[in-house]
Structures are given as C-alpha cells and as structure tokens.
C-alpha positions in Angstrom: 54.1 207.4 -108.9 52.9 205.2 -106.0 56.0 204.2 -105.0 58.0 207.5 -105.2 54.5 209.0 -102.6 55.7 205.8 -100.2 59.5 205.8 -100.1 61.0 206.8 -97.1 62.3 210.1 -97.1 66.0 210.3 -96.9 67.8 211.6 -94.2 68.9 215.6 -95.0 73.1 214.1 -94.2 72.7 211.2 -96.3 74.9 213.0 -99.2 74.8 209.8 -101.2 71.6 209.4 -100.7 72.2 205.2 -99.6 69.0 202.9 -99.3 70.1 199.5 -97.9 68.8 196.8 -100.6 66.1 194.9 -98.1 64.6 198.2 -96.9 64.3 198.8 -100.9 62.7 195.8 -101.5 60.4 195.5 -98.4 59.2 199.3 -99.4 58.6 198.2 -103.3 56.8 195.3 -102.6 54.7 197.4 -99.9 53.9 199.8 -103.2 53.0 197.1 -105.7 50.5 195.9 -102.9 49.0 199.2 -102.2 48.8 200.3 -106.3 47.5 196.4 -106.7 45.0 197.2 -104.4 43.9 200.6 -105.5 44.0 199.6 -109.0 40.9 196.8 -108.2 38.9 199.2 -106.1 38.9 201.7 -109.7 37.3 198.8 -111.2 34.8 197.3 -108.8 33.8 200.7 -107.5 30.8 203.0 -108.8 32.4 206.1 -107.8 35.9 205.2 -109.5 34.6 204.0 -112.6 33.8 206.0 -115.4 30.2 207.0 -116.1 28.4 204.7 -118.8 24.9 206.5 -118.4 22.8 206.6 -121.2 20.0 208.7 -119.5 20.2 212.0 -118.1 20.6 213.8 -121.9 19.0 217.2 -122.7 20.7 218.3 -119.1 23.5 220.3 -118.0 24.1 218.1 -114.9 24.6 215.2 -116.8 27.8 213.7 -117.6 28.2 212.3 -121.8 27.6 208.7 -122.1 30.7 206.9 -122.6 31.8 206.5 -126.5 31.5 202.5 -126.0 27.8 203.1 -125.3 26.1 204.6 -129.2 22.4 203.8 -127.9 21.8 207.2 -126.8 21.1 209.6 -129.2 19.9 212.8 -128.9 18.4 214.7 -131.8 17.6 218.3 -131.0 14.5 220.2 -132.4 10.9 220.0 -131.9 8.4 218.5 -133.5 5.1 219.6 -134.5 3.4 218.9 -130.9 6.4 221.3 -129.5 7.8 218.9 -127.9 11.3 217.6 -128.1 12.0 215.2 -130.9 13.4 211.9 -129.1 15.7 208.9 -130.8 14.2 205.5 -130.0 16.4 202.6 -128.8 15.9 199.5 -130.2 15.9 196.0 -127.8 18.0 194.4 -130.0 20.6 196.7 -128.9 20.9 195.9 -125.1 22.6 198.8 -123.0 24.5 196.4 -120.8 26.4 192.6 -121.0 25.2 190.4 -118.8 28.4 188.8 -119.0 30.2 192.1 -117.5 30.0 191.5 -114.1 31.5 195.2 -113.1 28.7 196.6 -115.2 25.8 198.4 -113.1 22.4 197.6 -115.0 20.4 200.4 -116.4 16.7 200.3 -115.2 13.5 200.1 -117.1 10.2 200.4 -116.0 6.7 199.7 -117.5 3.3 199.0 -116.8 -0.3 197.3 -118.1 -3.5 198.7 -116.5 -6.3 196.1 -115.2 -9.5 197.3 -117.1 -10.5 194.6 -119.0 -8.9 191.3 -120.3 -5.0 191.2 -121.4 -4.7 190.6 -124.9 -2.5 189.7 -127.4 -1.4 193.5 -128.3 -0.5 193.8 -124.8 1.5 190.8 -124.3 3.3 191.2 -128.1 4.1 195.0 -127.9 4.7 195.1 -123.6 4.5 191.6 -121.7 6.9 189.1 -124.1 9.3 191.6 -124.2 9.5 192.6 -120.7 10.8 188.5 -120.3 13.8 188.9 -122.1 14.3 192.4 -120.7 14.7 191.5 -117.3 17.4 189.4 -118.3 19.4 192.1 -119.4 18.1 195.3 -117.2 17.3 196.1 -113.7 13.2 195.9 -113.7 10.1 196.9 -112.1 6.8 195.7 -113.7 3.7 197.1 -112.2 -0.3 197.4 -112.6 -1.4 200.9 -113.2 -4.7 200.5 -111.1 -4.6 204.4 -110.9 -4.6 205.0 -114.4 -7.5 202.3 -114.6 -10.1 204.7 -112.9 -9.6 207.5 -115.3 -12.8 206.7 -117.5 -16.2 205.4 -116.4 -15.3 201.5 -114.8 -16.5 198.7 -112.3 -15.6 199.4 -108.8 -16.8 195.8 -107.8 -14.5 194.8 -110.7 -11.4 195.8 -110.1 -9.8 194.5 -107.8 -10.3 190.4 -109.4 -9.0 192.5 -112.7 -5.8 193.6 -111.0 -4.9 190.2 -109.3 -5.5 188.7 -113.1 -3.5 191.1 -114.7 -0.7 190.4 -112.4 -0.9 186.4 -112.5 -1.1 186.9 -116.2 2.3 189.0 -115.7 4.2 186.3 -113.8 2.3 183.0 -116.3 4.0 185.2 -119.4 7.6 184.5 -118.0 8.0 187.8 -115.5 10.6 186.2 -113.0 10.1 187.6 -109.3 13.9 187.0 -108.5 14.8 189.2 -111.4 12.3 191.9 -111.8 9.6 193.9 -109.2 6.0 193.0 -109.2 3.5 195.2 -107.6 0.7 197.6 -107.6 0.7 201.5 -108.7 -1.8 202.0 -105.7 0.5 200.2 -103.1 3.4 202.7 -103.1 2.0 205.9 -101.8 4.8 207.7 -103.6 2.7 207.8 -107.5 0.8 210.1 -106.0 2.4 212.7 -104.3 4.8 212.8 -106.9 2.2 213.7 -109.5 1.2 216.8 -107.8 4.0 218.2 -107.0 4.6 217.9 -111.2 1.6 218.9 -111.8 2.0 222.4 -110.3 5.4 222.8 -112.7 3.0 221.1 -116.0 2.0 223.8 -118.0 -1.6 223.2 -118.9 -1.4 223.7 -122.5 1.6 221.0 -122.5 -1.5 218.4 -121.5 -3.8 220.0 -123.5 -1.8 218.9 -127.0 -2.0 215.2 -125.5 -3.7 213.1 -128.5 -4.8 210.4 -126.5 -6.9 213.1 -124.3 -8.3 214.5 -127.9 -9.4 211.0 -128.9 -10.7 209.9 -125.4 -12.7 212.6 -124.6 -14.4 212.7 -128.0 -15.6 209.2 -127.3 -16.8 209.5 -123.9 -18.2 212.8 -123.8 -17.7 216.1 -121.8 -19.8 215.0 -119.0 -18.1 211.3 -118.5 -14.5 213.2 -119.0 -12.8 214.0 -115.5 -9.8 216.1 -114.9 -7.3 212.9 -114.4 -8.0 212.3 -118.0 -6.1 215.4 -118.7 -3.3 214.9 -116.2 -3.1 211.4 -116.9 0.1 212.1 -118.2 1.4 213.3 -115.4 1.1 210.5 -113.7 2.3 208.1 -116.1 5.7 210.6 -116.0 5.4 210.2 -112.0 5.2 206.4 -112.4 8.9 206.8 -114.8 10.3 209.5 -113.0 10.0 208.1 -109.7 12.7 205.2 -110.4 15.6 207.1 -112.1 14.3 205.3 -115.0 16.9 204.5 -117.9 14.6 203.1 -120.7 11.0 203.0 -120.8 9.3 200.6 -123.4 6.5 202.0 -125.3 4.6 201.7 -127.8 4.3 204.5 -130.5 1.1 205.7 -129.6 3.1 206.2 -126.3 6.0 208.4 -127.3 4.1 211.9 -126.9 3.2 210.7 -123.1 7.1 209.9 -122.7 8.1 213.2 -124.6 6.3 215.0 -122.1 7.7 212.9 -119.2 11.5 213.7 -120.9 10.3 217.6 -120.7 9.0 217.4 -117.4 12.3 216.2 -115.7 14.3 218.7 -117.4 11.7 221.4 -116.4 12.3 220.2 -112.5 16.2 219.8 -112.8 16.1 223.5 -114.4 13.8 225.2 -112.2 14.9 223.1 -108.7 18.4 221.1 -109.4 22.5 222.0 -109.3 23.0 224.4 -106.9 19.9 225.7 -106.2 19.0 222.0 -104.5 22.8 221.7 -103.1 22.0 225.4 -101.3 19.1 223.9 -99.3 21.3 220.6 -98.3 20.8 218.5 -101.1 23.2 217.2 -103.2 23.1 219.2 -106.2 23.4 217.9 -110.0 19.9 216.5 -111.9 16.8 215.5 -109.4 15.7 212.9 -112.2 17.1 211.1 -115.4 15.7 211.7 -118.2 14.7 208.5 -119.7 14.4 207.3 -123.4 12.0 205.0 -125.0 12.9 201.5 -126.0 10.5 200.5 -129.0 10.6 196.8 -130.2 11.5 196.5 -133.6 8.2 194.5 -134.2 5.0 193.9 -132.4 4.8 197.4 -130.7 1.5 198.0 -132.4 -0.8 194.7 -132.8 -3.4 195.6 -135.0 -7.3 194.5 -134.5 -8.3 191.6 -135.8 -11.9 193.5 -137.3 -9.7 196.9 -138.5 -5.7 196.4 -140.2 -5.6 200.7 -139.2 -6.8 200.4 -135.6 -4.6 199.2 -132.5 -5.9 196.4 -130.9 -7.6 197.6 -127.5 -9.2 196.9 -124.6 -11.4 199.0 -124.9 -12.6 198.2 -128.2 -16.6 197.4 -128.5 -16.4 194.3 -129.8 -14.4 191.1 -128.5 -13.9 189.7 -131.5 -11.3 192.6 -132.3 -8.7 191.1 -130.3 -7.0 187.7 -129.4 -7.6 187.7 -125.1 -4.4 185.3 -123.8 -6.8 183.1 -121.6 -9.5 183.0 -124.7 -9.7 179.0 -124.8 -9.3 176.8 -128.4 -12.5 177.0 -129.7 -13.0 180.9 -128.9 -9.4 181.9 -131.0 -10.0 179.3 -133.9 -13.4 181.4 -134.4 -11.7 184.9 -133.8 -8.8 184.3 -136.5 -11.5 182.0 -139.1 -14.0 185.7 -138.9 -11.1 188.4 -139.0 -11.0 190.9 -141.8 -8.8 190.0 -145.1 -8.5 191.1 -148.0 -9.0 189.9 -151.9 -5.4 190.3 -153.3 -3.7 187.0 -153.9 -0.9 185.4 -151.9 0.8 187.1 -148.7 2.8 190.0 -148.1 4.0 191.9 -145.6 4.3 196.1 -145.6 1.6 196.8 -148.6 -0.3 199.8 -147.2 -3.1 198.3 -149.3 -3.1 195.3 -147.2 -3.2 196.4 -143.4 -5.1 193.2 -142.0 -2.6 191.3 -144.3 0.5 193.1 -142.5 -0.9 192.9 -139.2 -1.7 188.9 -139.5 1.6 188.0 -140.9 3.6 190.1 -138.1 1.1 188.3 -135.1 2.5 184.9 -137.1 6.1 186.4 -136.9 5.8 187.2 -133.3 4.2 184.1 -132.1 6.1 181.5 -134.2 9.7 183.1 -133.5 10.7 183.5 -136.7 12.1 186.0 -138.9 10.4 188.2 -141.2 12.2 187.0 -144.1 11.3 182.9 -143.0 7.2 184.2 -142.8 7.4 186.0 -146.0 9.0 182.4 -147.9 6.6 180.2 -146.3 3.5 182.2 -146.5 4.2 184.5 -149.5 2.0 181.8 -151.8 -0.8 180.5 -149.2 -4.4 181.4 -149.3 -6.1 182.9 -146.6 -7.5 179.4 -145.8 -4.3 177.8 -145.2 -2.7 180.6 -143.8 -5.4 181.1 -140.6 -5.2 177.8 -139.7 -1.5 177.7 -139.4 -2.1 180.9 -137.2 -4.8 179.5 -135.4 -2.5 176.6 -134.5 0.4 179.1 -133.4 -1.0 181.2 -131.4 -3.0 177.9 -129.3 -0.1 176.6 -128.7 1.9 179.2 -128.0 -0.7 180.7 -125.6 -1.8 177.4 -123.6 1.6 177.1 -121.3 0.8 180.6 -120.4 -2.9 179.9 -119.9 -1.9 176.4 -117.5 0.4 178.5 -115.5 -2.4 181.3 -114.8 -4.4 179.0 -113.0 -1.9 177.8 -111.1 -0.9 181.0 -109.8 -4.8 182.8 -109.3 -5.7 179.8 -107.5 -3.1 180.3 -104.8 -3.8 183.9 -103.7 -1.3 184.0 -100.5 1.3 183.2 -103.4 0.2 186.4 -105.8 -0.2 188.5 -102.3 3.4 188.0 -101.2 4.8 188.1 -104.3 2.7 191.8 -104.8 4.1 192.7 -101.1 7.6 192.0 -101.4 7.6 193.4 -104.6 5.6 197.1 -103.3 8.0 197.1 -100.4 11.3 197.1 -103.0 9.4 199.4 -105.0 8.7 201.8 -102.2 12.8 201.8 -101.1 13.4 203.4 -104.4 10.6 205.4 -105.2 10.3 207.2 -101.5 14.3 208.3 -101.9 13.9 210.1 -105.1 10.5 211.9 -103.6 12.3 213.1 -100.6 15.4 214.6 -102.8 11.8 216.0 -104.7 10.9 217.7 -101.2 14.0 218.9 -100.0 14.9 220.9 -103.7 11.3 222.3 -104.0 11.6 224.0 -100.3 9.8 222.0 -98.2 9.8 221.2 -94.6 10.6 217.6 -93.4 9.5 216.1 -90.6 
C-alpha cells in the first residue's frame, strides 16, 4: 500500500505504461524506508499503540483494556452499602513486564499518616509491598499529614512524626529514583481538589462510611469534626489527583476506594465528553477510575492482645502492636505476653484460633516463606518454641531497617530534599489534572 501511495504517477501518453528499472528500484527502496520507518514509530509511540489501560472501567469514555491484559475485572451490581461492587487485583499479578521496554507503566499511589509510631501492620499490609511495587509500577508514596489532624492530636508533635514516618519509608526499601516521596500538605492541589468533590459528594454517600460510624462512637460528638465525615473525600482527592491505576489497600479500605471509584464516574458523567470538550477541554473521562490492589497476605495484621482486631495506631495499649523501631528487648516481651490460645499444635485459618492465624501469617510475612513451608515447620511446636522463633524473625528482619532509620533522621537536609524534589514531581502531575478539573466545571482561569 505504501509503495503504490509513493510511485510516480505515469505520464497520461505512456500507453505501455514503461518504468525504467533504476527509477523502479530507487522508488522501492524509498518505500521500504518510509514503511520501515512508520512501522517503528506504531511501536514506540503512545498515540499509535494500542490501549493497554486497565483503569478507566464503569465509563463510557473509556476504551476496553486490551484482551492480553485479564487484571481488570469489572463485576456490576451493588452491594449492600449501595455502592458498586469492585474485583480486587492481586500483586502477584503485575499489570506490566518490566522487561517490555515499549510498555508505559501503570501508576499506583498510596499513603501512611504520621500519628503515632509505624508498626508492623503498616509496614506488612502497605510499606513492604510498596518495595517491590515500585519495581514494577510508576509510584508516588506520600504522608497523609492532612488526614492526621482529623481527630484530637499534638500540634507540637507532628511535624518530628511526619519526618519519622517518611525516613521510616525510605529505611523499609522505598527507592527515591524509582518512586515519589513527599508530603500531602506540600502539594496545594489535595485541597482544592477535595472541595470541588465535595460539592458533587452526596452527603448520605459519606454518611454510610463505617470507619466514620466506628470513629465517631469512640471519640464522642463533641471531639468529632466535619473532616471526619469528608475524610473520604479527600482520601479520593489524594487518588484521583494522579490518574491513579491501582491503589493498594487494605480491606477495611475498599468502601473508602468504592466511593472514590463512584466519585470519578459521578465527575466524568456530570462534567466530561463533550460537555468538557465544549468549554476547550479535551473531552473523554476527567479521571481514571482506579481499582484496588490487595496483597494476597498481610493486608490485615492482627493485634497482638486481640486475633479479631486490626492492629492500630491508635490502639490504647502498646503492647497490641509490634512498632518497627521497638528495640530487642521491647519485641521479645511483646511476642512472650501476646494472647494464644489452649489448642495443641499450629494451624493456620481455624476461626477458633484468630491469634493463632494472625501469628503464623506475621511468621509467614517476615520469614519469606510460603504458607505451606510455615504450616510443616510449625504445625507441631508449642507456643513456647514457636514465639521464640518469631521473636528471632521479626529482630532480625526489622534491625537493617531500624540501622538505616538513623542514618537517614540524622541527616535532615538529606530527608528535606529528598521530600522537595519529590513535592515538586508530585505537584507537575497533580496541578495538570486540577486545571482540566477547573476548565470542565466552568471556571475562570487566570
């Protein structure tokens, strides 16, 4: 087809229509070039090549993934909450080959907040995971100081908190040269973005919110402010901002990412296609709609004084959770005084034997081995044995991590720059998806 578009055109009284042999070959080697070259511009370039998405489902703008991609799943109904039911996507299933060097990765974005020490919950079901996904994914880790001021807290602690939290990020194995560092509070764009939502979030959408049942229970109406309601709207902010693939969660998380899925279909139905491309935009879906990735273990660590109750910050007593800069002495006397049980041996997934579960998948997680390894070596210990092994695990395991944290708080122009660069890359990003925001709600630009 190329070649017969750049022939030359025969002259009208050339009857026998005669093409001298070396203007024949100079014109067919000129075609092979010009196909040749075409033919690797399809394949290095994002607007040739076909659409591997996996986000963006649930929306008429969006395009279907391509069939070589099966992670994204989407399973229509509702569930009981009203909100749409949502497939999970699991991290052994990576969306993209790091060996593919044409392949554009898809982006995932996650958070810790800064009240109170990071534990072992956080770095099992969030922080570990995030090292190997950064590998794979185009990442941006950040502390969600905002969220951190939505109960009762320090003032005059908050700020040592956050620099912890975010040396703690970088001495788990968060590499600056592959994922984004920074600070909710440092990208202006969190904000704004969660009031403009807000004024599309239906109030009894926030009002179904678990987490805002159980939180305000415990505090009390007269400790309970409004951002404990719209807290979820700023966590879908914080998602939304980055045309956010994946998000990994926990599963006392989904319903917050269920309503952040509902959310950016709510704004690309009310404000996107041609409604946005009428005011100059360019038309199409304002956000992705992103899915949650849900590790296949250790995306609920249990506390150590409770087998039913997630391990928490917020928890009243310390000895309820494993802190990753608790020295020797202080975990060997957490794991010797944690809640067991009286059955004999060790099993995993007896609903009799929560603590049981929970301290075998901690073991699992720590030690790197499989479920079915754990289950042969420790299916016949007593809980004797079987706490010291642990105790041993999880010192080791956590005092590289612990060496490498002081080494990084100690230098703070090191943590600073590291949190600037990594605001500023942030900011590129986020501050391009608010504008399109603006321009397809109606706004006036300066």
């Amino acid at each position: 087809m190329y070649l017969c578009c750049l022939a030359p055109r025969p002259s009208v009284g050339d009857k026998l229509n005669i093409i001298l042999p070396q203007t024949q070959r100079k014109w067919k080697k000129m075609s092979r070039s010009v196909f040749s070259h075409l033919l690797t511009l399809s394949n290095s370039s994002p607007r040739l090549a076909s659409s591997t998405s996996c986000c963006g489902y649930g929306s008429k703008y969006r395009k279907k993934p391509a069939a070589s991609l099966p992670l994204r799943k989407h399973v229509g109904g509702r569930n009981s909450e009203g909100f749409r039911s949502i497939c999970s996507v699991s991290l052994a299933e990576p969306a993209v080959s790091e060996n593919s060097s044409n392949s554009v990765k898809k982006r995932i974005v996650s958070g810790v907040q800064p009240t109170g020490s990071v534990h072992l919950g956080n770095y099992l079901g969030a922080i570990k995971n995030w090292v190997s996904l950064q590998n794979t994914y185009d990442t941006l880790f950040f502390i969600v100081d905002l969220h951190a001021i939505t109960l009762p807290y320090d003032a005059q602690k908050l700020s040592k908190a956050t620099r912890d939290t975010a040396a703690i990020y970088l001495a788990c194995g968060v590499d600056t040269s592959k994922a984004s560092v920074f600070l909710q509070s440092h990208v202006r764009a969190h904000v704004e973005l969660m009031w403009l939502l807000s004024c599309v979030t239906p109030v009894g959408w926030l009002n179904r919110m678990i987490q805002f049942k159980e939180k305000s229970r415990k505090a009390g109406d007269e400790n309970v402010g409004v951002a404990l309601l719209t807290y979820p709207v700023l966590m879908a902010s914080d998602i939304l901002l980055y045309q956010s693939d994946f998000v990994p969660v926990g599963e006392d998380q989904k319903q917050h990412l269920e309503l952040t899925r509902e959310l950016a279909e709510r704004v690309n139905n009310f404000y996107g296609g041609r409604k946005w491309k009428k005011l100059g935009g360019r038309g199409g879906a304002i956000f992705k709609v992103p899915e949650p990735l849900i590790p296949p273990a250790g995306a609920r660590v249990m506390s150590l004084t409770d087998g039913l109750s997630k391990m928490s910050k917020s928890a009243p007593s310390d000895q309820s959770r494993i802190n990753l800069l608790d020295p020797k002495d202080v975990i060997a006397n957490k794991i010797k005084r944690c809640k067991t049980d009286s059955f004999p041996g060790l099993e995993f997934d007896n609903p009799e034997r929560p603590e049981c579960n929970n301290l075998l998948s901690i073991y699992q997680l720590i030690s790197g081995r499989t479920k079915e390894e754990v289950s042969q070596e420790c299916q016949d210990m007593n809980w004797g044995s079987f706490k010291s092994l642990l105790t041993d695990a999880l010192v080791d395991h956590l005092h590289p991590i612990q060496v490498r944290y002081e080494e990084i708080i100690s230098d703070s122009a090191y943590l600073d720059r590291i949190l600037a660069d990594g605001a500023v890359k942030a900011a590129d990003i986020a501050d391009a998806t608010l504008n399109n925001v603006y321009q397809a709600m109606g706004f006036l630009r300066k």
